[in-house]
LOMI-581107 format. One record per residue: residue number from 1; residue in one letter; x, y, z of N, C-alpha, C, O, CB in turn. Coordinates in Angstrom, 2 decimals, padded with zeros to 5 digits. Glycine has a CB too. Example, Ala and Ser with C-alpha at 12.3 -4.5 7.8 and 13.67 -1.06 7.14 Angstrom:
REC   nr  rest       nx       ny       nz      cax      cay      caz       cx       cy       cz       ox       oy       oz      cbx      cby      cbz
REC    1     A   013.19  -005.69   007.80   012.30  -004.50   007.80   013.20  -003.30   007.80   014.24  -003.32   008.46   011.31  -004.47   009.05
REC    2     S   012.85  -002.25   007.08   013.67  -001.06   007.14   012.90   000.03   007.87   013.41   001.14   008.04   014.08  -000.60   005.72
***
This chain:
REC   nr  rest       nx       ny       nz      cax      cay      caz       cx       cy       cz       ox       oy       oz      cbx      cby      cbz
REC    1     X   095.68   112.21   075.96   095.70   111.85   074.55   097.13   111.46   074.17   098.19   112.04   074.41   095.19   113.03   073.66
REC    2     X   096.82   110.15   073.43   098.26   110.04   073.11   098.93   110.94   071.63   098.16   111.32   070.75   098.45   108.38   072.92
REC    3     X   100.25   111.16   071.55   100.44   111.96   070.34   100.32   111.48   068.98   099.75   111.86   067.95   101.57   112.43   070.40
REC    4     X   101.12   110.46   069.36   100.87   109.51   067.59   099.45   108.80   067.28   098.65   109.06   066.38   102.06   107.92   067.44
REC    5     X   099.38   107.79   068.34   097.93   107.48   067.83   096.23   108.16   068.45   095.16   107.57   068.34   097.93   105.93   068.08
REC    6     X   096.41   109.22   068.95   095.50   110.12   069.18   094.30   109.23   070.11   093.09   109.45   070.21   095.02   110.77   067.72
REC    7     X   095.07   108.23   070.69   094.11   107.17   071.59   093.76   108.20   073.04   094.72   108.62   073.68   095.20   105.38   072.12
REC    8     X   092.27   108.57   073.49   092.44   109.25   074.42   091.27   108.74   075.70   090.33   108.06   075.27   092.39   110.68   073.84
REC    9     X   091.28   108.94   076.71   090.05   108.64   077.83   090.29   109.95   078.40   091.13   110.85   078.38   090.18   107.20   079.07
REC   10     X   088.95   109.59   079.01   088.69   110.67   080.46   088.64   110.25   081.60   088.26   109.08   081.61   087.50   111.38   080.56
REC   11     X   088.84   110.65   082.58   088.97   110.46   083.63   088.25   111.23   084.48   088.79   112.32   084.66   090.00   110.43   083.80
REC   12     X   086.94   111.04   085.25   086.34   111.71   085.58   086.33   111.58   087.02   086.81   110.51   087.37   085.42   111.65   084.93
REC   13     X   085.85   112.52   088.24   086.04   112.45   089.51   087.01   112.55   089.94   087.00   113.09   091.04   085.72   111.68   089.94
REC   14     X   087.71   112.34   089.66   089.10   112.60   090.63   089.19   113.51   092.02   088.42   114.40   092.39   090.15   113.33   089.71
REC   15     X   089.75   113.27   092.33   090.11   113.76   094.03   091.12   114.37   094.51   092.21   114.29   093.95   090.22   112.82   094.91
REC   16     X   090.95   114.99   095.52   092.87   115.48   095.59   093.62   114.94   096.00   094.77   115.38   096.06   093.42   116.48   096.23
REC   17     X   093.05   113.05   096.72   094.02   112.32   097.29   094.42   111.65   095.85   095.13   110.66   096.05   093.51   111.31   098.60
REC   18     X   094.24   111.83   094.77   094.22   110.68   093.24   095.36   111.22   093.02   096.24   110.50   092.54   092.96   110.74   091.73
REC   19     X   095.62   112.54   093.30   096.79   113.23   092.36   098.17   112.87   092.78   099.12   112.99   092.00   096.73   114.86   092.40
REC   20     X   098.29   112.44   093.97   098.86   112.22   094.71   099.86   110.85   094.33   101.03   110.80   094.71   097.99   112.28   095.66
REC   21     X   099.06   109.50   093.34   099.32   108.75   093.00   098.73   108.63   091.62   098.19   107.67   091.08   099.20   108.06   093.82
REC   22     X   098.97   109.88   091.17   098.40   109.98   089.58   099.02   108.99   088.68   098.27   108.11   088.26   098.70   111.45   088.86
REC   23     X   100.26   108.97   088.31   100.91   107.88   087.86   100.27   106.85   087.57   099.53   106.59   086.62   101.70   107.53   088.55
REC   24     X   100.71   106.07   088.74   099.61   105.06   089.19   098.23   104.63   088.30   098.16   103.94   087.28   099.08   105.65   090.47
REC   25     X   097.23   105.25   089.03   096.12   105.79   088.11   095.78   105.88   086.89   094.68   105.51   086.50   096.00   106.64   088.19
REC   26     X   096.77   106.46   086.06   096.77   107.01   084.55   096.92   105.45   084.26   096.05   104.82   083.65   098.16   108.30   083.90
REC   27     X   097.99   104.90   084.72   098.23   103.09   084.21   097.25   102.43   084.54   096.95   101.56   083.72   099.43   102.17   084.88
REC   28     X   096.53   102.53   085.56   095.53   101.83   085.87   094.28   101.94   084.62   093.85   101.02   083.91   095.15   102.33   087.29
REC   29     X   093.97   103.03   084.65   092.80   103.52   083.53   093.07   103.38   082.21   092.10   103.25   081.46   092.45   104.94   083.59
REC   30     X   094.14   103.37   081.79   094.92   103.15   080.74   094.78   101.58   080.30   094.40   101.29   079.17   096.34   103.59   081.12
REC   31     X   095.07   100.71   081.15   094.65   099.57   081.27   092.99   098.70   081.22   092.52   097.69   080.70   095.21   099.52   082.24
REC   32     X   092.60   099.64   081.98   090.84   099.08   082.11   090.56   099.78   080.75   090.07   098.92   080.02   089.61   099.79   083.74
REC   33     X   090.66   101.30   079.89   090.57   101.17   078.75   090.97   100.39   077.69   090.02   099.85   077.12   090.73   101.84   078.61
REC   34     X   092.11   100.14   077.19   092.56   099.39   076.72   091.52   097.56   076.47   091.03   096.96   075.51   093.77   099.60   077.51
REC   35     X   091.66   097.27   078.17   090.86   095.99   077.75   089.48   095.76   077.62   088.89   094.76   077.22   091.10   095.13   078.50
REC   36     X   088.98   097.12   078.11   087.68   097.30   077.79   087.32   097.67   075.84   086.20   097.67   075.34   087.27   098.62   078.91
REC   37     X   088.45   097.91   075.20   088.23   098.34   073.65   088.38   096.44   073.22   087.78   096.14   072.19   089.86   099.79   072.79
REC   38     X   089.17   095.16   074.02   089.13   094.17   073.51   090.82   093.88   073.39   091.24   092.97   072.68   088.20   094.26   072.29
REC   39     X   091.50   094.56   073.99   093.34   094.54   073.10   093.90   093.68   074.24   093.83   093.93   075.45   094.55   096.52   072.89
REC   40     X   094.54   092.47   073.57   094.64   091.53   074.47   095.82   092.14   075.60   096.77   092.89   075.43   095.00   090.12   073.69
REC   41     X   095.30   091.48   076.76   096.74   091.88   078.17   097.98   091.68   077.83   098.73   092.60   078.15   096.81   090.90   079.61
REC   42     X   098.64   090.48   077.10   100.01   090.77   076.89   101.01   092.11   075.94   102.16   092.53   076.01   100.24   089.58   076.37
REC   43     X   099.59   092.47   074.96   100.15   093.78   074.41   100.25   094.91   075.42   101.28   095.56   075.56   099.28   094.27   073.26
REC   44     X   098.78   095.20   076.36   098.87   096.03   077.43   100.12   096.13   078.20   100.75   097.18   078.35   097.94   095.71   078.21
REC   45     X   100.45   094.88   078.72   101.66   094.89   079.57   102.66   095.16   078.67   103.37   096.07   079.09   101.94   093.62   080.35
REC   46     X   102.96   094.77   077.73   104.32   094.99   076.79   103.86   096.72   076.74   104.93   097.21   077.11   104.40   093.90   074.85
REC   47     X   103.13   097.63   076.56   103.04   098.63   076.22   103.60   099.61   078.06   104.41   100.53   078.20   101.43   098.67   075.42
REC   48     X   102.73   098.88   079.14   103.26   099.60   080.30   104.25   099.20   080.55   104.66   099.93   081.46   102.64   099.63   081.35
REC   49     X   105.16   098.26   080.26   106.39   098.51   080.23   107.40   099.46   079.47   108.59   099.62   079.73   106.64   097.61   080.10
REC   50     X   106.67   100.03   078.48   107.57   101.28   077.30   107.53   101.99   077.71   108.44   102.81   077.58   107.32   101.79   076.00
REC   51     X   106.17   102.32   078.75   105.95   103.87   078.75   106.58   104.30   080.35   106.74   103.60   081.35   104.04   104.32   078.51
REC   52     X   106.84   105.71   080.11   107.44   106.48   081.36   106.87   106.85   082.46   105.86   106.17   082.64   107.86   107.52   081.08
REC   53     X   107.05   107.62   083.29   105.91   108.37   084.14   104.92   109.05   083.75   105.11   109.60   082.66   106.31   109.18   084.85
REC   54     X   103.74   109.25   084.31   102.67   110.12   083.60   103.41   111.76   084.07   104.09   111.97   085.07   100.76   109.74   084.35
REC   55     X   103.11   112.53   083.25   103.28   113.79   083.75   102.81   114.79   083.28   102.63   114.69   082.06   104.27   114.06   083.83
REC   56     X   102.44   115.96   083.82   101.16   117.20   083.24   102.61   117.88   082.00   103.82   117.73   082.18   100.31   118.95   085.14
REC   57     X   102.01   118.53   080.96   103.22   118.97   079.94   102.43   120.02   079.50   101.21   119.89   079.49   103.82   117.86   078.64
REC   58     X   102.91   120.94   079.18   101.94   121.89   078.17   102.44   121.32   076.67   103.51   120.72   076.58   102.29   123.88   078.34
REC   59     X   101.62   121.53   075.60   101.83   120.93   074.34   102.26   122.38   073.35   101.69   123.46   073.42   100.31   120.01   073.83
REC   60     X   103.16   122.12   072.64   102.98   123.10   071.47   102.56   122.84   069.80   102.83   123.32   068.69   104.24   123.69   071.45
REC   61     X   101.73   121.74   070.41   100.79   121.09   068.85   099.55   121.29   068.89   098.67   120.67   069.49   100.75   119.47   068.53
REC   62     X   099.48   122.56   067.94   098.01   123.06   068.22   097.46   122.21   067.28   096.77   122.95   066.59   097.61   124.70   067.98
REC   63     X   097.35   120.94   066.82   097.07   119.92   066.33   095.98   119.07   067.41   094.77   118.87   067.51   098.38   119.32   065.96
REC   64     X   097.20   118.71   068.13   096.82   118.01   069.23   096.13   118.36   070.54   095.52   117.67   071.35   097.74   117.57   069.50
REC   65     X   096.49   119.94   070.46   095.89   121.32   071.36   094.48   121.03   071.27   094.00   120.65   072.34   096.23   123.04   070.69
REC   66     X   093.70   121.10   070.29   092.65   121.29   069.06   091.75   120.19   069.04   090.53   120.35   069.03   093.33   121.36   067.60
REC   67     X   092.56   118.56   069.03   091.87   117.46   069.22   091.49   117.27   070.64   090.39   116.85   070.99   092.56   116.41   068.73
REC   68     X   092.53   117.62   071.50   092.16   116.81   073.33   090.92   118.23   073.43   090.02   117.86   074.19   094.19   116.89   075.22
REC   69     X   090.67   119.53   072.95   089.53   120.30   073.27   088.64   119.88   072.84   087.60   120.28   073.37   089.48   121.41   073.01
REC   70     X   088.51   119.06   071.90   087.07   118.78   071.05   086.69   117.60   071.45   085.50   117.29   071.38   087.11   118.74   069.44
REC   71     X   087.91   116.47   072.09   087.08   115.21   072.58   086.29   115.80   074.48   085.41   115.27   075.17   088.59   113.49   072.70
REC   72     X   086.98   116.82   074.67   086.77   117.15   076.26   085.26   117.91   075.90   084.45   117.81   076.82   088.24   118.36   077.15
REC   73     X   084.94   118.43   075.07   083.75   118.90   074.83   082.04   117.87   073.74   080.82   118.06   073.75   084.43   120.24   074.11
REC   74     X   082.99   116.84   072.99   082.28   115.45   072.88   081.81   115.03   074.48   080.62   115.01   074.81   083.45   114.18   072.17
REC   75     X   083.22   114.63   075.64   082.60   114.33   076.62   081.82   114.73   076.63   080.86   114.37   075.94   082.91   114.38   077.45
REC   76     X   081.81   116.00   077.69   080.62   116.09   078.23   079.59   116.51   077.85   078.70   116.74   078.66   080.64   116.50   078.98
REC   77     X   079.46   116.67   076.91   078.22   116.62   075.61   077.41   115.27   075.90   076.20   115.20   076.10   078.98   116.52   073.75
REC   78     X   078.36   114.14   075.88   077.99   112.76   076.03   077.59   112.89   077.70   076.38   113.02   077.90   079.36   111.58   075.57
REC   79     X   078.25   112.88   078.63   078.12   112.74   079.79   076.35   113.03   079.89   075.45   112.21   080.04   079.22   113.69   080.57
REC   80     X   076.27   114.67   079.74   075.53   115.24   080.14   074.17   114.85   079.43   073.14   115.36   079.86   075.99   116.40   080.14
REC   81     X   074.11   113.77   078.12   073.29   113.37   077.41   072.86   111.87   078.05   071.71   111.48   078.25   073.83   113.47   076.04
REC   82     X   073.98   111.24   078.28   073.96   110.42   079.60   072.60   110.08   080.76   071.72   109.23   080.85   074.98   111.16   080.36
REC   83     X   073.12   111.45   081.65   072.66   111.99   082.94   071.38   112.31   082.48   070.47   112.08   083.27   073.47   113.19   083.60
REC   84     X   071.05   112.86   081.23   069.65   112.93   081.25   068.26   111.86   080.95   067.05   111.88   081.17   069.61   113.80   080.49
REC   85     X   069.33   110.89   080.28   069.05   109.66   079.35   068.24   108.73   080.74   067.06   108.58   081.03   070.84   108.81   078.51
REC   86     X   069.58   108.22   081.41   069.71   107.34   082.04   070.32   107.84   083.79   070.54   106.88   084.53   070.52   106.49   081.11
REC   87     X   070.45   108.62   084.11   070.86   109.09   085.07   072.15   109.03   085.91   072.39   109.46   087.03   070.12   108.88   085.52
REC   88     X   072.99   108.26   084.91   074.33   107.53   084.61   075.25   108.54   083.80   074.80   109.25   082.90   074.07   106.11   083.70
REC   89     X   076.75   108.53   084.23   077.57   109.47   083.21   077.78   108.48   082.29   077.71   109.10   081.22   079.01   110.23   083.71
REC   90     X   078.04   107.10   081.98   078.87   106.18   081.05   079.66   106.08   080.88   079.94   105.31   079.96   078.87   106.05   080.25
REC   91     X   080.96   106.92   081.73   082.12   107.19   081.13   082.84   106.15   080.73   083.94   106.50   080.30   082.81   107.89   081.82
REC   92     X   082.64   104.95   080.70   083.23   103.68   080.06   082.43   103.69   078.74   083.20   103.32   077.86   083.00   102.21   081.00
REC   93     X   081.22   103.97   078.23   080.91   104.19   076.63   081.29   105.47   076.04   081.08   105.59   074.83   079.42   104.07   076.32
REC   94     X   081.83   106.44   076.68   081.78   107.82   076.42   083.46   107.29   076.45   083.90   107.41   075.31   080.91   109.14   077.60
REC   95     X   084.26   106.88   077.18   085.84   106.43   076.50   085.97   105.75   075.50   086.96   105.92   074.80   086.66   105.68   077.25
REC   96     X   084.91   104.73   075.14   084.91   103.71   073.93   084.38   104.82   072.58   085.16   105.05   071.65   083.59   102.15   074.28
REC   97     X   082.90   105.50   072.61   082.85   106.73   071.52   084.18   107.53   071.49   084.77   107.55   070.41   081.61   107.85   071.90
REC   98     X   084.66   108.10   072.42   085.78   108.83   071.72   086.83   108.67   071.42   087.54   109.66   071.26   086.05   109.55   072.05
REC   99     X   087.42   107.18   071.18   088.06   106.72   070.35   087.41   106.13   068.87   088.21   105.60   068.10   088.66   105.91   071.08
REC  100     X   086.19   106.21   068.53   085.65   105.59   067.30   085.51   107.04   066.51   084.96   107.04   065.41   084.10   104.58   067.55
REC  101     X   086.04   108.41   067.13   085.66   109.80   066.61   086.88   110.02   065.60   088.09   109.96   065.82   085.52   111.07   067.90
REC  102     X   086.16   110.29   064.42   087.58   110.27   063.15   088.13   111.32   063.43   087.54   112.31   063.85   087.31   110.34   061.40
REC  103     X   089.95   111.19   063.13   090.63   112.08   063.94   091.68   112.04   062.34   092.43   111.15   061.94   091.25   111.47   065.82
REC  104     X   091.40   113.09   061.85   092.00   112.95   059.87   093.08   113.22   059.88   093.40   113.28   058.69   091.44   113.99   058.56
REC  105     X   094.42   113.55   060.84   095.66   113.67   060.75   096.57   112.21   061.21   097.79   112.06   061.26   095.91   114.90   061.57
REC  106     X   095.24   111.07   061.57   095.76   109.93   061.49   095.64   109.13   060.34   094.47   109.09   059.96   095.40   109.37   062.40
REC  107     X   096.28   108.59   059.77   096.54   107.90   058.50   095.27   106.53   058.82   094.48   106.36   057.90   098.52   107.35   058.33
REC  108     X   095.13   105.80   059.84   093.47   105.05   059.90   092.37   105.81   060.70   091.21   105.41   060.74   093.49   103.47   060.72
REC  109     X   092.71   106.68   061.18   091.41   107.61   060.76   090.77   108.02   062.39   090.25   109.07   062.76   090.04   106.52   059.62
REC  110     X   091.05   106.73   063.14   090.37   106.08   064.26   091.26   105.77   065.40   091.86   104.69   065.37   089.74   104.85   063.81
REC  111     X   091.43   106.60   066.46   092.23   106.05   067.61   092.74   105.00   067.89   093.92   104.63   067.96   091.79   106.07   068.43
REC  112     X   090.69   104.00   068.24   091.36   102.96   068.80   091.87   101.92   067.48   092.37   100.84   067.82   090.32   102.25   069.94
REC  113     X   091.76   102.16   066.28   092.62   101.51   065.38   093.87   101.74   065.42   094.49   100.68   065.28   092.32   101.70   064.25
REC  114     X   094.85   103.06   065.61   095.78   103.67   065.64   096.53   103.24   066.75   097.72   103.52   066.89   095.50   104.83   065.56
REC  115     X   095.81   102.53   067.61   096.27   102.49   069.18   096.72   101.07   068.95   097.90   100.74   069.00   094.98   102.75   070.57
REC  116     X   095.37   099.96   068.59   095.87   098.58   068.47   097.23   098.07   067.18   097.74   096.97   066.96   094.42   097.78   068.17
REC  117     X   097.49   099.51   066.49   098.42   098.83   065.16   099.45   099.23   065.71   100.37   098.49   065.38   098.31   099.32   063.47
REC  118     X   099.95   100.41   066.73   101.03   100.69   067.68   101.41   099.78   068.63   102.57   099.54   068.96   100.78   101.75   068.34
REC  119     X   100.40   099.26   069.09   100.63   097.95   070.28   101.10   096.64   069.29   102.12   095.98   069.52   098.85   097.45   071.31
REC  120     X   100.24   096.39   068.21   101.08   095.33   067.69   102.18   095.19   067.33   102.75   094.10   067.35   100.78   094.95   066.98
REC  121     X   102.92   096.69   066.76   104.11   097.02   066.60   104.90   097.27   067.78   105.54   098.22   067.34   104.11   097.96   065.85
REC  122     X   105.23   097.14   068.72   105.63   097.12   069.79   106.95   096.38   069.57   107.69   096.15   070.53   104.68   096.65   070.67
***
């Protein structure tokens, strides 16, 4: 999850060879989200160029503590509604729903709105 604009995915499956080149990865997915919400590639790239290494952090924003628990439990709420549906997790519609989930300590309300007015500001 990001902090300011509360833009977040999941990442599901992972492996213990993934962690290895997590970095990597996080940009990668970061990316296929991104253009999967519609946000054109030159903002994407202008944006992976700002950003740093990925890295695990503990948070002391029980704000933000509070939101990444409640979209991790949307997941798999979704997943598992999914799997029963269709026999499919979706996790590419289940990343697109949990950015359309109103998140009220953002001033537009909405991730992936929050996400594309940060990238334009870039």
């Amino acid at each position: 999850m990001n902090n300011v604009t509360r833009y977040n995915f999941v990442m599901y499956g992972l492996k213990k060879a993934d962690f290895n080149r997590f970095d990597q990865l996080v940009k990668e997915k970061i990316t296929e989200n991104l253009l999967a919400e519609g946000i054109a590639q030159t903002l994407i790239e202008k944006y992976l160029q700002n950003i740093g290494e990925a890295t695990y952090t503990e948070t002391s924003d029980r704000s933000i503590l509070s939101q990444m628990n409640d979209m991790i439990w949307i997941a798999q709420y979704d997943m598992d509604r999914n799997m029963r549906e269709s026999n499919e997790l979706g996790i590419d519609q289940v990343n697109r729903f949990l950015n359309d989930y109103i998140m009220t300590k953002l001033p537009q309300l909405y991730p992936r709105q929050a996400m594309l007015e940060a990238l334009e500001n870039l």
